[in-house]
N, C-alpha and C positions, 0 to 999 in steps of 0.2 A: 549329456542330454539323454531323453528318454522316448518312451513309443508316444505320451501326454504333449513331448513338447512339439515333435512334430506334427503331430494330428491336431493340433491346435483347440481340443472340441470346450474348455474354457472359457478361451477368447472368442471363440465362435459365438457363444450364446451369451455374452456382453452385447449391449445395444445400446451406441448413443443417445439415443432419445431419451433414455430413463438414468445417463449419466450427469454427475455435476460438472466433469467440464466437458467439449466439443471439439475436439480438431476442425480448424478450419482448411489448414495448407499444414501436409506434414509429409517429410521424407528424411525418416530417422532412421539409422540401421547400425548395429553392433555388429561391427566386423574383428572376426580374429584369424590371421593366417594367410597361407598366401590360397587363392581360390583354386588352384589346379592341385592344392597339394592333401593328402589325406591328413586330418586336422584341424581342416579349416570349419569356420561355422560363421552362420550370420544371422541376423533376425534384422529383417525391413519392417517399416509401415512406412508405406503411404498413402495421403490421401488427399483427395481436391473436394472443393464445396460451391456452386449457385445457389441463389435465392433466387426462387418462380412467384409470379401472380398468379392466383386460381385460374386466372385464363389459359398459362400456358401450361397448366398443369398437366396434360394431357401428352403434350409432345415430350414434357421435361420425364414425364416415367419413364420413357424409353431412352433416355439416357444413362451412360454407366461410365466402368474406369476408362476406357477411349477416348471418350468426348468430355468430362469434368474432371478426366486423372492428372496426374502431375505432364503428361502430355502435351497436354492443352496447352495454347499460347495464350499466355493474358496479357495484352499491350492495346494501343492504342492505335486507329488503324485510319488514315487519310484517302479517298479514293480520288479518281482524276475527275469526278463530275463533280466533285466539292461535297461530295456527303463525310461525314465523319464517325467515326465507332470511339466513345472514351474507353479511357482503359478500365471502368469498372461494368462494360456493358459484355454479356455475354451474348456470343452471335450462332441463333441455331444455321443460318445460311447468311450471305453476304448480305448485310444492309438490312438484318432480320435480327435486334436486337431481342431480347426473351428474357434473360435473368441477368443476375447483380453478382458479379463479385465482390466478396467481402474482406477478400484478402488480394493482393496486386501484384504485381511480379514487374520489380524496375530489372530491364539484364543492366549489366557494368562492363561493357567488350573493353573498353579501355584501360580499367585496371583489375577488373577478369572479376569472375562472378555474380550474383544477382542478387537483389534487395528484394524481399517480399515486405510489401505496407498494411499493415490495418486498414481498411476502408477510411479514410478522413470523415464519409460522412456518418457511421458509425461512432467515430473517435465523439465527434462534434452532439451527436443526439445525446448520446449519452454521458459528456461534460467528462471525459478521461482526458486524463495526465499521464505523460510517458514518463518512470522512474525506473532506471537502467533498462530488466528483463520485463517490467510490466507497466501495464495499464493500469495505473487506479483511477478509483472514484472519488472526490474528496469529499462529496458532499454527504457519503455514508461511510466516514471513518476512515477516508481510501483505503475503502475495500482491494482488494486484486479482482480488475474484471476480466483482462485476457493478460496473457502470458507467450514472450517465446522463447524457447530453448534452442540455444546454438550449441556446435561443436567445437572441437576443440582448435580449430582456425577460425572462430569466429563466424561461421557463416549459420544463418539462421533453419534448421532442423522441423520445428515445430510453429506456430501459433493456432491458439486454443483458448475459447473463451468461454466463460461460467453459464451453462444454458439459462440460467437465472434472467442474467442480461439479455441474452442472445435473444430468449422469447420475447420480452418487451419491445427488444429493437422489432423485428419482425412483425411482432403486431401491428404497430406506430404506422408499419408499412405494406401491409397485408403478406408477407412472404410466408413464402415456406421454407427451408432451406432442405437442400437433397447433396447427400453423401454419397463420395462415392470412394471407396478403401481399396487396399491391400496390400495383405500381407502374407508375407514371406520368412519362412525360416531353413536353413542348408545349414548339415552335416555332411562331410567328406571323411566316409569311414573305409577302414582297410577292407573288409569282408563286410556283406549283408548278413550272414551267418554267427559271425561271432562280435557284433553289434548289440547294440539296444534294441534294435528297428530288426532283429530274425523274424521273423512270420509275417512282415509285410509286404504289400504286393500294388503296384503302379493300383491307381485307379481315381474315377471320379464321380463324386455326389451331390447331389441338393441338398444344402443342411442351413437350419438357422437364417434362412431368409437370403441367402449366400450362394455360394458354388464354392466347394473345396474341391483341390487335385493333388495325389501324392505320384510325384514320378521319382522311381528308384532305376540310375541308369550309371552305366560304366564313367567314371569321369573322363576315360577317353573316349567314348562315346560324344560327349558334351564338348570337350576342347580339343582334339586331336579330328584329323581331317585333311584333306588337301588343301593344297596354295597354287595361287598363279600370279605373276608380277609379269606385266608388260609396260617398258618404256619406250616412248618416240622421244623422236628431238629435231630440232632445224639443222640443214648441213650450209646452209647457204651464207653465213654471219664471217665475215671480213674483221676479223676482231682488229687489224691494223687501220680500218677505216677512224675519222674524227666523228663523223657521224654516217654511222650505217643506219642503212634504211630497207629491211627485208620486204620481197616481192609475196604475192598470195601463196598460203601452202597449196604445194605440189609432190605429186612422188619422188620428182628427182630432189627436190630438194630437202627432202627428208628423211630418217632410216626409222630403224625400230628393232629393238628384240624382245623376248620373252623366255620363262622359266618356270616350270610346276616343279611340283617338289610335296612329301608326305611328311605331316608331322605327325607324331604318337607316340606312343611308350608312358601315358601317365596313368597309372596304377592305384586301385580305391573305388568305392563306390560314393556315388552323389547321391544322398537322401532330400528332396526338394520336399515340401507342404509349401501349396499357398491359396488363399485364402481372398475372395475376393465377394464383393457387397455393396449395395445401395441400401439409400436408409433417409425417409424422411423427418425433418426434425417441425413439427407443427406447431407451430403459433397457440395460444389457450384466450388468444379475444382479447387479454388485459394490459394496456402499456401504462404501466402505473407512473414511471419516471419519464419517458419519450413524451408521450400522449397529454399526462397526466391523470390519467382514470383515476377514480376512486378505488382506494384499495380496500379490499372487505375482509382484511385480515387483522385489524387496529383493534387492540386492546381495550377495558377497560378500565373505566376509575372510580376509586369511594367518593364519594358525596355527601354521604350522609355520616352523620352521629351512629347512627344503627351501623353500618358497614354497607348500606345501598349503592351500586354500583353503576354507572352510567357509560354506555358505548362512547366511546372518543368520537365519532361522527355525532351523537347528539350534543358535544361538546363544542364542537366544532362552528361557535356562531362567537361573533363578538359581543352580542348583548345577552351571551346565557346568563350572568349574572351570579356566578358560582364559583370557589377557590378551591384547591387540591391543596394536602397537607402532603410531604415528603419528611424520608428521617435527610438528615445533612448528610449521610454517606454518599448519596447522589452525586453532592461536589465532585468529590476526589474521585468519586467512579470518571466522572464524565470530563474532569481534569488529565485524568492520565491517559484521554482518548485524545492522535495526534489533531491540533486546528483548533482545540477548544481553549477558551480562554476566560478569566472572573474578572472582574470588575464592580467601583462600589460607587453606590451614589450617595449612600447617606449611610450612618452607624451602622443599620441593622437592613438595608435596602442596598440591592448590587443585582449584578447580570450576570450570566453565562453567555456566553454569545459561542455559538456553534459552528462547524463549517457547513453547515445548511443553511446558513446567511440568516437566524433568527438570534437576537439578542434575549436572553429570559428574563424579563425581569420578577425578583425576587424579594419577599422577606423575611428575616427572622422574628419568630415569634419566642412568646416568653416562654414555652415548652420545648424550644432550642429546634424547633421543625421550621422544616422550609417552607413558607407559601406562595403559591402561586395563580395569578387566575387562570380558569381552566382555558380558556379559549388560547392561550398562550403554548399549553398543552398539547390542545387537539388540534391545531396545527400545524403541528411539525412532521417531520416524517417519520414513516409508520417506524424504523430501524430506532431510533431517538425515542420515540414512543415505547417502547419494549422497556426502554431502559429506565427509562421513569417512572411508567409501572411496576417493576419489579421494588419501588421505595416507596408508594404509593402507601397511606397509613389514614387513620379513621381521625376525623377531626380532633385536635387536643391544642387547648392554647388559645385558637379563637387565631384570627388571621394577623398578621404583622401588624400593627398600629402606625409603621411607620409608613405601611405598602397600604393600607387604604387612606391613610394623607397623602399619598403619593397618585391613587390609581381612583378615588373616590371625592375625595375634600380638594384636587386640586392644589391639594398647600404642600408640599414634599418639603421633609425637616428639614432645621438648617443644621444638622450634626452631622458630624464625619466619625468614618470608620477609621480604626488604628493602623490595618494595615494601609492606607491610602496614607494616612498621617504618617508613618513610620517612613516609609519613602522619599514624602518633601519634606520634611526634617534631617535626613540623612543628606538629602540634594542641598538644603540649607546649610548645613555645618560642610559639606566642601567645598560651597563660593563663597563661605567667610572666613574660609583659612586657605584658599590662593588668596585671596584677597588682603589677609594681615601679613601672611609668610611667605606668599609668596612660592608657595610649594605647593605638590600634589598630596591629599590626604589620602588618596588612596592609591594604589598599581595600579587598578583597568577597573573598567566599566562593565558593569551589570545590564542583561537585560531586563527590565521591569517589569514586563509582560509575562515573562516568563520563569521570574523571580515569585510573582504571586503566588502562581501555583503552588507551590512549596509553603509560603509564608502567608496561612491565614489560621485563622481560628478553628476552619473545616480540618485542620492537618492534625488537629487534636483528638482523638477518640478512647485515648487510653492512657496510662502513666507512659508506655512506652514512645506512642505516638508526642505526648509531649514535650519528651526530651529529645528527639528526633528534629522536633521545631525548635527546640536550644540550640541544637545543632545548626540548622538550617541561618537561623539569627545570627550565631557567632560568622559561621562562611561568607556570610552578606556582608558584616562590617569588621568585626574584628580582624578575622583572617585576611579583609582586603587593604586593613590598614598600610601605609607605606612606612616600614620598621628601619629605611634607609633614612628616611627627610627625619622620621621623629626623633632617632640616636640623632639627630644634630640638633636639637631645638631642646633635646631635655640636659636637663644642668643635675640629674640622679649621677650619685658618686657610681654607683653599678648598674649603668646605663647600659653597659653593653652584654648583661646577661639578661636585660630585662624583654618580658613579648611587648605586644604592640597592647593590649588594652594597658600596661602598665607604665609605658613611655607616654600614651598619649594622656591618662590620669597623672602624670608628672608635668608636661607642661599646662595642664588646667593648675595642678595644683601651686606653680609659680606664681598665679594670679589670685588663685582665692585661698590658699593655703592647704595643705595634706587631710585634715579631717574632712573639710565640706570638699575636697575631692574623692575621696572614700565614698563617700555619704551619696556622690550623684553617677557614682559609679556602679553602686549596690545590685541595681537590677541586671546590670551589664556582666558583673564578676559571678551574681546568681548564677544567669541562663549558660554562662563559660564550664560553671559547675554542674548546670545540668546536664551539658555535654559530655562531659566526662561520667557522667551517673549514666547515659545512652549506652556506654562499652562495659559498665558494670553495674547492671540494673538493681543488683542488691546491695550496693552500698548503703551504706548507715549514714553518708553524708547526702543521699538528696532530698533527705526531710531541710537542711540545714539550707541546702542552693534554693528550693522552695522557698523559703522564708526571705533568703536577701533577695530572691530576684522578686518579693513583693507579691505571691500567690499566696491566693484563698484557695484551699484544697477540699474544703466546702461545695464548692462550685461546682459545677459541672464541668466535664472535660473539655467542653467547649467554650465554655467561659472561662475557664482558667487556658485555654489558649489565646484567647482573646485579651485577659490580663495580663502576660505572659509579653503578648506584641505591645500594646499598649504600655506597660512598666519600662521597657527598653525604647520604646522611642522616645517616652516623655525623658529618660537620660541623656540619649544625642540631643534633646533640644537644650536641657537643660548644659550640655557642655558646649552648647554654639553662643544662647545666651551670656553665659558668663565668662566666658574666653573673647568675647566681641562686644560685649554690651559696653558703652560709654559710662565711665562714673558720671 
């Protein structure tokens, strides 16, 4: 340690109020040593928090670490007239409720220690989720809004929540919230002299909005000192009685002795800093998510052909009448955020549906952009906003034809997307083979939902991205094939060196013969090939897996992921057709 650590004058001139996160309830401390011994060192915080109304603002200044520190009893309190104190009311005198705790304090006398709680009605405004150590938000990404740190038995150290949050909640509620800290750091050195701490000297000052105290004292000073023990006890107790019954204490019937006694001899100096502070945390008017205020921080968007740009508040009507152009990166950004999910309604028309509870409806246009109407846009929340923005692009393409049959003509196509069709096609070819065999086609079940993600046309943006989606294709079917049930149903003399796309084009091929199994196997054996081109991108063979699995390289990378889905499903249908179709 140093003369910096002690003196603390760093952490002095830190101030919660301009922090990103807040202790609410904290009593963390790094101890090492034993405390009488030279050696030892520690570093405490702690700290307690009320929220005031402007009314009690007055009395609550005069409050400090005494009356809001880890001190203070936070419980719930019954009196005998029937009045009652809950345990998140803070009381400046009996029956004189004032401020809000925000954090709770259950004790546990039964199996020893105490629970401190998040305020529920806090947890509740602001829609958090408990996930082990924190507080998320789901509806913004589940963010981390508060946080607690335990030790190492478990018992809770810290909670601390993102002033972000904190100011909203408070607003919603007019509070204020008031700090009240401190902190502590000891060194037990052999000598003041041939220490870190030589030229220091006891003393104390106003610094940083605070009061600091360094006291430099003998540690027998601090732990050494006199004792005294005195025991009474009853003399009067018939322990041969069945049942004794002692009379009211009296002198004769009782004794007593007593014993002082001088402890000391512990050798070293205690170097003490501590540090202690209030600190209020102010509300700024806005509770954009409690309240739901308008938030004046929302992005804009292009609009025009020119690059004219329109505030998402004046976006923000349902009959603006206006579309936003995005590139498709957007998907996959907002795909690989946890909650979010795609969904198709028609070929080139689908949704995003977010954990902000809004489904997007979308379309593709012939310049492979996303469309969308703006009011769909402007209101979502401003976090989700940001990110849409940032793909935001100048009209090109002209808006989805399928999304204004959909959002304008009232008529929404009757065509289906491939990734939607690649799914009940797959679910088609395994109830018509328990159905003839009687077996499973595949080991385990897929989630669908979340199989999407991975397996669309969006997942395409490059050659590499492409074969990535080979890969993702084969994992979905081929890898999930069951290579136990099909080595029993294939009649191949080298049945038992063969994979599973090669067993189950064996039993197709017992029904329509080996070439036209080849033949509806092609896009299947491609996309197998393109996986293997994903571990060695320059192979000379993924011009070749291109071609069987039925890609125009022509295309765009997004169409050609879209061919890609589409060539391999129309396979699985075409092996459920001709493995089950009746002559």
């Amino acid at each position: 340690m140093d003369q910096d650590w002690i003196l603390q004058k760093k952490e002095t001139r830190r101030a919660f109020s301009k922090s990103t996160w807040v202790p609410l309830r904290a009593a963390v401390d790094n101890e090492h040593g034993n405390v009488k011994n030279v050696g030892y060192s520690n570093e405490f915080f702690g700290c307690g928090s009320v929220a005031f109304s402007p009314e009690n603002r007055e009395i609550a200044d005069k409050l400090s670490w005494g009356d809001i520190g880890l001190s203070r009893t936070i419980g719930p309190y019954a009196y005998e007239d029937g009045f009652y104190s809950a345990i998140d009311e803070y009381q400046y005198n009996d029956k004189e409720p004032i401020g809000v705790h925000l954090v709770l304090e259950l004790p546990l006398p039964v199996v020893g220690g105490r629970q401190w709680i998040l305020n529920p009605d806090l947890v509740a405004a602001l829609r958090l989720i408990k996930e082990g150590a924190h507080w998320v938000r789901p509806e913004e990404n589940f963010v981390v809004v508060a946080r607690e740190i335990l030790d190492e038995n478990g018992e809770q150290r810290l909670i601390e929540i993102k002033r972000e949050y904190l100011l909203d909640y408070l607003a919603a509620r007019n509070l204020a919230l008031r700090l009240s800290y401190y902190r502590q750091r000891v060194e037990n050195v052999t000598a003041l002299e041939t220490s870190h701490y030589a030229g220091l000297e006891s003393h104390q000052e106003e610094r940083d909005g605070g009061r600091y105290e360094l006291l430099i004292r003998d540690i027998n000073d601090v732990f050494g000192g006199s004792w005294a023990i005195f025991r009474a006890w009853r003399t009067d107790v018939d322990e041969d009685e069945d049942a004794p019954v002692m009379g009211p204490e009296t002198n004769e019937n009782t004794d007593y002795e007593s014993s002082r006694g001088h402890k000391g001899g512990y050798e070293g100096v205690r170097v003490e800093g501590e540090f202690w502070r209030d600190e209020w945390i102010d509300h700024q008017g806005i509770s954009t998510r409690v309240r739901g205020d308008a938030d004046k921080n929302l992005p804009q968007f292009i609009v025009e052909t020119d690059g004219t740009r329109l505030a998402s508040s004046e976006l923000n009507s349902e009959d603006i009448g206006r579309w936003l152009w995005f590139r498709s990166s957007i998907v996959n950004e907002l795909l690989d955020l946890r909650g979010f999910s795609l969904g198709w309604y028609t070929a080139e028309t689908g949704c995003i549906k977010s954990t902000s509870g809004y489904s997007i409806h979308f379309g593709i246009n012939s310049s492979d952009l996303i469309t969308i109407y703006a009011y769909d846009i402007a209101r979502l929340p401003a976090w989700e906003q940001h990110i849409w923005a940032a793909h935001n692009v100048v009209p090109d393409g002209k808006v989805s034809s399928e999304l204004l049959d959909s959002q304008v003509k009232a008529q929404p196509a009757s065509t289906h997307a491939v990734e939607e069709l690649l799914f009940e096609v797959m679910a088609m070819l395994e109830k018509g083979f328990r159905e003839a065999f009687d077996v499973p086609l595949f080991t385990h079940d897929i989630n669908r939902l979340e199989a999407m993600k991975h397996i669309s046309r969006f997942a395409s943006k490059d050659q590499a991205s492409l074969l990535r989606l080979a890969k993702e294709l084969v994992r979905m079917f081929s890898d999930r094939l069951d290579v136990r049930e099909l080595r029993k149903l294939s009649t191949h003399s080298n049945k038992d060196k063969l994979g599973s796309n090669k067993l189950l084009e064996d039993v197709l091929a017992q029904k329509v013969g080996p070439e036209k199994a080849r033949k509806v196997f092609g896009p299947i054996a491609g996309a197998y090939d393109m996986r293997v081109g994903d571990a060695h991108p320059t192979s000379s063979k993924i011009g070749d897996a291109l071609k069987l699995a039925g890609i125009d390289n022509s295309n765009s990378f997004l169409r050609q992921g879209e061919q890609l889905i589409s060539n391999f499903g129309q396979s699985i249908w075409w092996i459920g057709k001709l493995l089950f179709e009746k002559p």
